[in-house]
C-alpha positions as CSV (number, residue, x, y, z in Angstrom):
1,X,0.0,0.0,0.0
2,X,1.1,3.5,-0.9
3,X,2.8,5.4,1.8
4,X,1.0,9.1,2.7
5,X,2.6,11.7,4.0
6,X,1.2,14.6,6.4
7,X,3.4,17.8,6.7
8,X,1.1,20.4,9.6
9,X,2.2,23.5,11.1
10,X,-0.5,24.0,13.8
11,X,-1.1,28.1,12.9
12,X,-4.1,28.2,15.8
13,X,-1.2,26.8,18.6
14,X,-4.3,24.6,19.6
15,X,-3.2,21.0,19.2
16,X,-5.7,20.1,16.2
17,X,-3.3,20.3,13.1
18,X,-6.2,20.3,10.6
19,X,-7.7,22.2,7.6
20,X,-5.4,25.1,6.9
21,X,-2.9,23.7,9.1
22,X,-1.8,21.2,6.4
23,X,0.9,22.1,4.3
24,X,1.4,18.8,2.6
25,X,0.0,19.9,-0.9
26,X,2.4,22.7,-1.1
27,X,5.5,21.4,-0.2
28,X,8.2,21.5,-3.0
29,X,11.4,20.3,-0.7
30,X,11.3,19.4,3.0
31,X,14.3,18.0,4.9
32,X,15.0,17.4,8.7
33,X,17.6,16.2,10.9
34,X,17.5,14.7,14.9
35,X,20.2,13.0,17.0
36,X,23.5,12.8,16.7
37,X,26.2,13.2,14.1
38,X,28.9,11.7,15.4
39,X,29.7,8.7,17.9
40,X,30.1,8.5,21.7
41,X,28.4,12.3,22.1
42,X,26.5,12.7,25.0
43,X,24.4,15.2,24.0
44,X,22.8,15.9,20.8
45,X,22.7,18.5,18.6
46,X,19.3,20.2,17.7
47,X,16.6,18.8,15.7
48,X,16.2,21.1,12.7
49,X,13.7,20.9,9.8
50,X,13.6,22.9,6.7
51,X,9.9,23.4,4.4
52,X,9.7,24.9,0.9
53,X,6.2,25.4,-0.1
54,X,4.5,27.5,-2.4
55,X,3.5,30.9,-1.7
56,X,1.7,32.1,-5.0
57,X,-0.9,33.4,-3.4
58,X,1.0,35.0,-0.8
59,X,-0.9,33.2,2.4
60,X,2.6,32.2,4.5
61,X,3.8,35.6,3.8
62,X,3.0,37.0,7.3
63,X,2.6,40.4,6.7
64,X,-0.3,39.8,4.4
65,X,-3.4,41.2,6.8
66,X,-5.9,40.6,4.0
67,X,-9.5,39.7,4.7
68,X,-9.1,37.0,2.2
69,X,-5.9,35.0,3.6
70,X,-6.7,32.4,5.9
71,X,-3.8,32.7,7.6
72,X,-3.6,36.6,8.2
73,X,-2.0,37.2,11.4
74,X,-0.9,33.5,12.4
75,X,2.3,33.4,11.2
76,X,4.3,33.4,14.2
77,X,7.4,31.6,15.7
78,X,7.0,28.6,17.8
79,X,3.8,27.3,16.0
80,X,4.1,23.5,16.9
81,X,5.3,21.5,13.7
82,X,4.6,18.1,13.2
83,X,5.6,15.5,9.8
84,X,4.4,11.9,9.9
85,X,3.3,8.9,7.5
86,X,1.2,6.5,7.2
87,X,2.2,3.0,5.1
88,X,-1.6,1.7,5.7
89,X,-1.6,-0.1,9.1
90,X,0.7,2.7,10.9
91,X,1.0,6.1,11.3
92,X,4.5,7.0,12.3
93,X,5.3,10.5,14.2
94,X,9.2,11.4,12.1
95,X,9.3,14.9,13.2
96,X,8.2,17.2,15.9
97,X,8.6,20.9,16.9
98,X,8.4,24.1,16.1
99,X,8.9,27.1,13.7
100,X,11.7,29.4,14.2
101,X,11.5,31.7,11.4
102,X,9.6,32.2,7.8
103,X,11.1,33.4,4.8
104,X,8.9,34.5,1.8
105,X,10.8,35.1,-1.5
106,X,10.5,38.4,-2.5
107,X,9.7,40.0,-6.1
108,X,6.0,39.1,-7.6
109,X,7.4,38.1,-10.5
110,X,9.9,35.6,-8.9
111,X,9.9,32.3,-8.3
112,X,7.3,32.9,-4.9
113,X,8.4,30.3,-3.0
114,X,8.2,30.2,1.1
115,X,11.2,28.6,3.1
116,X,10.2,27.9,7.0
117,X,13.0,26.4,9.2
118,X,11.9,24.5,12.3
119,X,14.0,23.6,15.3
120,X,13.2,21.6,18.3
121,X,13.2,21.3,22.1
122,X,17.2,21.4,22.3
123,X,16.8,25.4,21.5
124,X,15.0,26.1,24.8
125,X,17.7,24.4,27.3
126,X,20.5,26.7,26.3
127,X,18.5,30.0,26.7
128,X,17.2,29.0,30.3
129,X,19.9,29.6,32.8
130,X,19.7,27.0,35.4
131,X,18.8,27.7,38.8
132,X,18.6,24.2,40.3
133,X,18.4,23.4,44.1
134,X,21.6,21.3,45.3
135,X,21.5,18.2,44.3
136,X,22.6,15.5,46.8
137,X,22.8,12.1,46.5
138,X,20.8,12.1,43.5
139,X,20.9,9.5,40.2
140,X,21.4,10.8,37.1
141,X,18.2,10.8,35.3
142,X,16.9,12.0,38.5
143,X,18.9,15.8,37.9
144,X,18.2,15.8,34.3
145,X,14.7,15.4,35.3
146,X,14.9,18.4,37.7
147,X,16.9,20.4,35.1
148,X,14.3,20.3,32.6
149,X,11.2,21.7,34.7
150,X,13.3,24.6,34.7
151,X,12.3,25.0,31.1
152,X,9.2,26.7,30.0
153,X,8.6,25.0,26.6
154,X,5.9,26.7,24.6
155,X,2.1,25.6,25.7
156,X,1.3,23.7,23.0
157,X,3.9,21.1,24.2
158,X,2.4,20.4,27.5
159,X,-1.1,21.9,27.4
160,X,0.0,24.7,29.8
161,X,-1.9,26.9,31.8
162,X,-0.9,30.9,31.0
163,X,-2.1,33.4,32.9
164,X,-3.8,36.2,31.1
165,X,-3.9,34.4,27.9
166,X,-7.9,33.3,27.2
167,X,-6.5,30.6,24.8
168,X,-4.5,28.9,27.2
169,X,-6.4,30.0,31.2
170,X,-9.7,27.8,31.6
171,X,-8.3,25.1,33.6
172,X,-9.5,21.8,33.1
173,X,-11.8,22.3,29.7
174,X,-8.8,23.4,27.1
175,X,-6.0,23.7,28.7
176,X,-4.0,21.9,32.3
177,X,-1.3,22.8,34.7
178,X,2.1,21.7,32.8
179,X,3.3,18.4,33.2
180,X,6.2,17.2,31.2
181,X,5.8,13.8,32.0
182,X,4.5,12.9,28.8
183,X,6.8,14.5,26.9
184,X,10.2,12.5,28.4
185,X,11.3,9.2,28.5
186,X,14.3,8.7,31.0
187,X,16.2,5.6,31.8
188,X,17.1,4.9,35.3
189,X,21.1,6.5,35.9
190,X,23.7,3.7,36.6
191,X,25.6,6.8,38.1
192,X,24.7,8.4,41.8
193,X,26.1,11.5,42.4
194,X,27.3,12.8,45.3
195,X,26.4,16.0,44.7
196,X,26.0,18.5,41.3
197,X,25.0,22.3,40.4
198,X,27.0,23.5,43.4
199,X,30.2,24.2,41.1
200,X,28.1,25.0,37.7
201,X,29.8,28.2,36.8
202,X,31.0,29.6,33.3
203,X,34.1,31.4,32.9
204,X,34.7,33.3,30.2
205,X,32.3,34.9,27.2
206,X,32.0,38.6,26.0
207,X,32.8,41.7,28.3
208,X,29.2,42.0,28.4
209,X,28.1,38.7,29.5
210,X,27.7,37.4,33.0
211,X,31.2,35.2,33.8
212,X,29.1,32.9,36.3
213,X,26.2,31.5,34.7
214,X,25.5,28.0,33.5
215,X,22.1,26.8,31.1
216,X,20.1,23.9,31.4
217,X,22.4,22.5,28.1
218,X,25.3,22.6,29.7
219,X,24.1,21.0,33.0
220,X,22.5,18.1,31.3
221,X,25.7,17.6,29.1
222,X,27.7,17.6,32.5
223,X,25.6,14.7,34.2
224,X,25.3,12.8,30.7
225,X,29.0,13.1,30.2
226,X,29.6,11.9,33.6
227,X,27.2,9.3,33.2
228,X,28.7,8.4,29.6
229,X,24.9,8.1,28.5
230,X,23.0,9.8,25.8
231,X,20.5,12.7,26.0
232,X,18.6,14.1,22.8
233,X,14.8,14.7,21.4
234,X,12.9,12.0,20.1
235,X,10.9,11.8,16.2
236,X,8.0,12.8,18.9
237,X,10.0,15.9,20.5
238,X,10.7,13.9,23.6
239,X,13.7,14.4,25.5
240,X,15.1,11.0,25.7
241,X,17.9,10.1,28.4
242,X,19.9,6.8,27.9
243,X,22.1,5.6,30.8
244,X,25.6,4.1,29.9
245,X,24.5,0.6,29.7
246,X,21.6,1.3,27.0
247,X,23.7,0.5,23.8
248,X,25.9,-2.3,25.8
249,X,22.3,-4.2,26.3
250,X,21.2,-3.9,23.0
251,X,22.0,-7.4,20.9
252,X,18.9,-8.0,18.8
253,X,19.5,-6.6,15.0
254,X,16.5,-4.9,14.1
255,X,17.6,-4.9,10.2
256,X,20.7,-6.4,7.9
257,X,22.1,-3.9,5.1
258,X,24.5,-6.3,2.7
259,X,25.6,-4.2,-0.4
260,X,22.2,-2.1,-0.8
261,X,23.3,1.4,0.3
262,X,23.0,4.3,-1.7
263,X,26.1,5.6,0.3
264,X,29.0,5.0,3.3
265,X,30.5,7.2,4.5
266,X,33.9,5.2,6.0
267,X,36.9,5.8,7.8
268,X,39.4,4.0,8.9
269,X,41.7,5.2,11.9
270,X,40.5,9.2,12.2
271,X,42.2,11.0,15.3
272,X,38.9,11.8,16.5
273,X,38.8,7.9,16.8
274,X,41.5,6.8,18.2
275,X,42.4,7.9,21.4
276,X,45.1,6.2,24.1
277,X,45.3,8.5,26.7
278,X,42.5,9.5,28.2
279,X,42.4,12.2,31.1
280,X,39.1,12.8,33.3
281,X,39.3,15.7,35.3
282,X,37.5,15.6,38.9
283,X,36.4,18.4,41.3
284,X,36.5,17.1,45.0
285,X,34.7,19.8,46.8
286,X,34.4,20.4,51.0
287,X,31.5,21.4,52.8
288,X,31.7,23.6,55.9
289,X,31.5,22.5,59.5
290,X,29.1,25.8,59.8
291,X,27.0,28.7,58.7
292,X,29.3,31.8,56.8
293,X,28.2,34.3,55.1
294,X,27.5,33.1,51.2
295,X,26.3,36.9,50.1
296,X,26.0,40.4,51.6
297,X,24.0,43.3,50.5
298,X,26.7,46.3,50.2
299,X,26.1,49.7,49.4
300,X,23.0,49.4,48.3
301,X,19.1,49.3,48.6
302,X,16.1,47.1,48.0
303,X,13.0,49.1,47.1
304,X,9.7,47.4,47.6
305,X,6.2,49.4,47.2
306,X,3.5,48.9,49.4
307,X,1.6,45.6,49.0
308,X,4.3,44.6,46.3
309,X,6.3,41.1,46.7
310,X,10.0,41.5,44.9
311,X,12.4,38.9,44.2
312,X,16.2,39.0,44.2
313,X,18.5,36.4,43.2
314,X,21.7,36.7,44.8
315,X,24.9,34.2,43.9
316,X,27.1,32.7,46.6
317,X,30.8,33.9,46.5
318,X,33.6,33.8,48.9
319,X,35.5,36.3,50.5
320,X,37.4,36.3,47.4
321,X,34.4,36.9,45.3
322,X,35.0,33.7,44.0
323,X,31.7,32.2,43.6
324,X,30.6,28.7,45.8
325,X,27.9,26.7,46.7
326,X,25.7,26.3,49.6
327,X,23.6,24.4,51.9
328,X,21.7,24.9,55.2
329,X,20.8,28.6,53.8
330,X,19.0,31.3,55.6
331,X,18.2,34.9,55.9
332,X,19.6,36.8,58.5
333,X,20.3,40.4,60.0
334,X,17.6,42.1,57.7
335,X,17.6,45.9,58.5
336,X,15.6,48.8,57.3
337,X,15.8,52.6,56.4
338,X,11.9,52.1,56.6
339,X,9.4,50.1,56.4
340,X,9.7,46.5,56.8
341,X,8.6,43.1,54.7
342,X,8.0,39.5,55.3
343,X,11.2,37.9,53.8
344,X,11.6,34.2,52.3
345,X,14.6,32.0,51.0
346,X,14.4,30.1,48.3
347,X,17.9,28.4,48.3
348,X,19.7,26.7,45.2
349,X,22.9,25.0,44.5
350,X,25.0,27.7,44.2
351,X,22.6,30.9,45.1
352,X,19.0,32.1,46.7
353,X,16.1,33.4,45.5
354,X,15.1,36.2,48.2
355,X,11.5,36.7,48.2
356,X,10.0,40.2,50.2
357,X,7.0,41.0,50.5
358,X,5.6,45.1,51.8
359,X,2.4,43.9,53.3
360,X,1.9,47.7,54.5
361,X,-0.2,49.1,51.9
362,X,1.3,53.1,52.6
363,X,4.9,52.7,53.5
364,X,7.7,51.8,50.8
365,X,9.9,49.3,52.6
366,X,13.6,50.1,51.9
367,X,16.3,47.2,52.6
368,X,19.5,48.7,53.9
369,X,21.0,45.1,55.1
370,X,20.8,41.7,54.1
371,X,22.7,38.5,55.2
372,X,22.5,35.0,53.5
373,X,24.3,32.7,55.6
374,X,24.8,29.0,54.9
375,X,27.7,26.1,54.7
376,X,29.5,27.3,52.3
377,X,30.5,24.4,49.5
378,X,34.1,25.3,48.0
379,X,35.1,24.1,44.9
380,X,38.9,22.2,46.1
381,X,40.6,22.4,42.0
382,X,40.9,19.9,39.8
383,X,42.4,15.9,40.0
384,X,43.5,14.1,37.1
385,X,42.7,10.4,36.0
386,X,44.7,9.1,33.2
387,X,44.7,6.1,31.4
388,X,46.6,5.4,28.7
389,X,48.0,2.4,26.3
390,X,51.1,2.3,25.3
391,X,51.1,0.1,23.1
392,X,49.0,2.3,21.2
393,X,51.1,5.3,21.8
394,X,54.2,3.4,20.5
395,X,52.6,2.3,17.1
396,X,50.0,5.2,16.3
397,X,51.8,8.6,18.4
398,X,50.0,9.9,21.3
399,X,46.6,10.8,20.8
400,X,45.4,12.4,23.8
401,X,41.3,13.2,24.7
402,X,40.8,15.3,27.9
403,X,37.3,15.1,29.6
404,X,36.6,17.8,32.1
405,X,33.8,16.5,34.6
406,X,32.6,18.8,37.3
407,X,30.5,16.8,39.3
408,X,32.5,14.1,39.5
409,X,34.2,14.6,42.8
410,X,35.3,10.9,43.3
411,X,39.1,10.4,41.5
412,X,38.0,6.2,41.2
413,X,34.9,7.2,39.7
414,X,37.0,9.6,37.2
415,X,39.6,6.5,36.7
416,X,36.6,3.8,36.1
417,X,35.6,7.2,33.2
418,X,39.2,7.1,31.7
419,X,39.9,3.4,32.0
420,X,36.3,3.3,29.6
421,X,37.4,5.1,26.9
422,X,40.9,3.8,26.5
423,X,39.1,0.4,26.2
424,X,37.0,1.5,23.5
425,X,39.4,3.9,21.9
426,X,42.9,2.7,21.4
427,X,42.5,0.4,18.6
428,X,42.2,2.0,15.3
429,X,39.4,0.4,13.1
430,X,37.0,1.4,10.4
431,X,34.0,2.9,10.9
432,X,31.0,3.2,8.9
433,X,29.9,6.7,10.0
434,X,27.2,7.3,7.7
435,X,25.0,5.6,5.4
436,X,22.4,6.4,2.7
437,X,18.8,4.8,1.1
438,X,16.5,5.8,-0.9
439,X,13.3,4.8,-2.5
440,X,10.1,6.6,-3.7
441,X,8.4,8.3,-1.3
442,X,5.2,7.7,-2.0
443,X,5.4,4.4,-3.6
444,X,7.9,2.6,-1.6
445,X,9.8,0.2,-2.8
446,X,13.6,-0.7,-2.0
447,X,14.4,-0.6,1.9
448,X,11.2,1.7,1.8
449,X,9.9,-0.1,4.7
450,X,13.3,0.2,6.9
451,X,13.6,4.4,6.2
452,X,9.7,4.4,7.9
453,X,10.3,1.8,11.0
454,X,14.2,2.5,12.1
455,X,15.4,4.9,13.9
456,X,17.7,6.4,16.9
457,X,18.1,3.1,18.7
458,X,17.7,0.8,16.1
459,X,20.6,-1.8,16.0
460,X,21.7,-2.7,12.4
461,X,24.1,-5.2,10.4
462,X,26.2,-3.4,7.7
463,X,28.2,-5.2,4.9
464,X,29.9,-3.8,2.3
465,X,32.2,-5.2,-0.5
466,X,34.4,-2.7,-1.8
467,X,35.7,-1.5,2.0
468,X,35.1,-5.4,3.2
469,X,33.5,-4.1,5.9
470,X,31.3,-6.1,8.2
471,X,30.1,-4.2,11.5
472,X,27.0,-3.7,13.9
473,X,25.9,-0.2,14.6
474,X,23.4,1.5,16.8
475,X,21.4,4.7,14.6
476,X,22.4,7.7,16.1
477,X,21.0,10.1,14.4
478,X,18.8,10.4,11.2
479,X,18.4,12.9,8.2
480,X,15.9,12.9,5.7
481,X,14.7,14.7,2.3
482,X,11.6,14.7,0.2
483,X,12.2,16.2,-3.5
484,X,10.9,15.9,-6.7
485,X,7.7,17.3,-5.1
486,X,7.2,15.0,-2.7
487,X,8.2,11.6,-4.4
488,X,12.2,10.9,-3.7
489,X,13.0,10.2,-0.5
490,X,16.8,10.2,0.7
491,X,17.3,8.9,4.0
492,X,21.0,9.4,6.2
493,X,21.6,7.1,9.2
494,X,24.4,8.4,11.6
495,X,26.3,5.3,13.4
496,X,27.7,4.5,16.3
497,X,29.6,0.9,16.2
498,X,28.1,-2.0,19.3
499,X,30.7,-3.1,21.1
500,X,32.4,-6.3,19.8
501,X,32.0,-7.9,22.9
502,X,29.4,-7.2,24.9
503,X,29.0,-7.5,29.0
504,X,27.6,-10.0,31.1
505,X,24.0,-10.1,31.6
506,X,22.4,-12.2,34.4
507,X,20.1,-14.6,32.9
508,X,21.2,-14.6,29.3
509,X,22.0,-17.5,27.5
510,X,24.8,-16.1,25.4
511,X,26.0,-13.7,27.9
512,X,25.3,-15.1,31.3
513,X,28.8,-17.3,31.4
514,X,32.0,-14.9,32.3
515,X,35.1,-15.2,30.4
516,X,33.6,-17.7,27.9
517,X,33.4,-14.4,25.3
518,X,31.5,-11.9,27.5
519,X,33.3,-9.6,30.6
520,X,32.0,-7.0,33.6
521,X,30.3,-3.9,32.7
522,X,31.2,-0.4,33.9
């Protein structure tokens, strides 16, 4: 049965992506991209799509206010996007998120074409500074988690309530209280951590940019790194989280590829590859015996007008002014050059949220002194864990990939990191990075069915002739292309290689017997 193909940009932000919101009939070129492009990244890049459709009558063009264009005054950024297909029993989600910016061709006479590019969730992590409360104790997923409430994604993702807004404020009829919970699929961390976001601080940037923040991205891509797992947004805009052993435990090959690419992209031996020394850096941190001061208000004031509440986020630094974490926090010594306010802590990792509230309804209440007091958590510097082979090193040169981890504050834990990428590595070998089918888009045909049903995750079986290559890969990353109007379909897997030999697993017939071709996981 012919495969049909639904491209919908929902215009109305209302989660029906019907009538005008269908697009599919005037789509000359779409592509799009999610995951990763290259192996053993922790996080991925964005998910990106790109539309060409036809704008002869000038309805995507979006300062067209006429009575007469269906879409007057809808074209807006962040209108939800969604691409899927349908072979006859399934209908298949292949892209989700939203639109960025539009692009009409100018000149009435030219070729009056449209181009809208589409990115997805990624975007929103590194514009969100992250404010996250200490984490102790805590497993992986379990942070990432509690980094990404931080992030207001655009209603239509979650169905939010917004205040104000008559589209999205009557409470259980269109619209609910956020919950993300749909919109996330997290595997259970391997790694505990001790403790994270106390020591989240960028250095460096533009003379005009703050020296000690950190964003959601960078966060996550600190605890996936530390795990060694994989964080990126699904076909269905879901932010997926795998923990180190996900690709270790996959060994059923969802597909076998022998000769029938379009293209390979191969290398053998890259120095992105190979790698024999390996050094993890660690931050070891102390945590005081008891309370110092973590911020002071100096020579200055707080204004707050009568009945007003006013927040004030302050950052923990030293005495010197070298910015720490904290735990324990509270609020002391508040003084007044009038007035007075009810004042609340909200404490973080590595500052507070100060919350005051005038409940006189005449006086302004003026804030002359301020204490935050807490144990302060003090970043110790850096230790090194290397691992290297030398072996390697003799035959190939030194090749030498550092990996900076600040939560890590455990040196074995940093070794067990280094000892783990040696291992995988050292040994130069050829990789399939990249590989390319097509068929007709419509009509199917050739691995038509394998470009609908795999995906990130999907473990295949490559063979090729003219490299003599013969490997087993876990899809990474995908990138597709409809031309020709629709009918050509060119679809790019990105690859990671499986292990050759994979770990022990209790209960597994091939892999349940130790050193009879199977070994200890990290």
């Amino acid at each position: 049965m012919a495969t049909t193909w639904s491209i919908a940009i929902d215009w109305d932000r209302d989660g029906e992506f019907s009538g005008d919101d269908i697009v599919t009939e005037r789509a000359v070129w779409v592509n799009w991209f999610l995951g990763f492009r290259e192996p053993y990244k922790d996080i991925a890049q964005n998910s990106v799509l790109g539309l060409v459709l036809d704008n002869r009558d000038r309805r995507f063009s979006p300062e067209n206010e006429d009575a007469g264009n269906p879409l007057a005054g809808k074209i807006q950024p962040l209108r939800p996007v969604r691409l899927t297909s349908n072979d006859g029993t399934t209908t298949r989600v292949h892209w989700s998120g939203w639109v960025e910016s539009v692009h009409p061709a100018a000149n009435k006479y030219g070729e009056r074409l449209v181009k809208i590019l589409c990115t997805g969730g990624l975007q929103f992590l590194s514009s969100t500074e992250t404010k996250i409360e200490l984490q102790e104790n805590q497993r992986s997923d379990q942070i990432i988690d509690a980094l990404i409430q931080e992030v207001i994604f655009p209603p239509a993702l979650a169905d939010a309530w917004v205040l104000g807004d008559p589209d999205y404020s009557k409470l259980g009829e269109s619209t609910f209280l956020a919950n993300l919970e749909a919109y996330s699929d997290y595997e259970e961390g391997v790694l505990t951590l001790n403790m994270a976001g106390d020591n989240w601080v960028r250095q460096g940037g533009y003379s005009d940019q703050e020296k000690d923040t950190f964003d959601v991205y960078r966060g996550i891509r600190d605890i996936t790194a530390a795990e060694r797992g994989k964080f990126f947004f699904d076909r269905e805009g879901k932010a997926v989280f795998w923990n180190r052993h996900h690709i270790l435990d996959k060994d059923t090959v969802d597909a076998s590829f022998d000769d029938v690419m379009t293209d390979m992209k191969y290398t053998f031996a890259s120095l992105e590859q190979t790698k024999n020394e390996i050094i993890v850096t660690c931050h070891p941190r102390s945590i005081g015996d008891g309370p110092t001061t973590l911020w002071e208000l100096k020579d200055a004031v707080i204004r707050v007008a009568p009945s007003e509440t006013r927040e004030v986020y302050v950052k923990y630094k030293d005495e010197k002014d070298k910015r720490i974490g904290g735990k324990d926090v509270t609020v002391e010594d508040v003084e007044y050059l009038q007035g007075s306010c009810k004042v609340a802590v909200e404490a973080k990792a590595n500052g507070a949220n100060l919350v005051f509230k005038n409940e006189s309804d005449r006086t302004e209440a003026i804030v002359e002194q301020c204490l935050v007091k807490g144990r302060k958590i003090v970043d110790e510097g850096q230790m090194d864990a290397r691992a290297i082979d030398q072996t390697s090193i003799t035959y190939f040169g030194r090749r030498t990939m550092n990996i900076n981890l600040p939560s890590i504050d455990d040196l074995d834990q940093a070794q067990y990191i280094a000892d783990f990428e040696r291992n995988r590595r050292k040994t130069p070998f050829g990789l399939a990075q990249m590989i390319t089918l097509q068929s007709h888009a419509q009509d199917g045909g050739a691995r038509h069915a394998d470009q609908l049903g795999l995906t990130i995750g999907s473990l295949i079986q490559l063979r090729e002739t003219q490299t003599d290559h013969d490997g087993t890969y876990i899809i990474i990353g995908e990138a597709h292309e409809l031309a020709r109007g629709g009918k050509h379909w060119t679809t790019s897997w990105y690859l990671e290689p499986q292990v050759e030999t994979l770990p022990w697993k209790l209960g597994h017939a091939a892999r349940g017997q130790l050193e009879r071709g199977t070994y200890l996981a990290y």
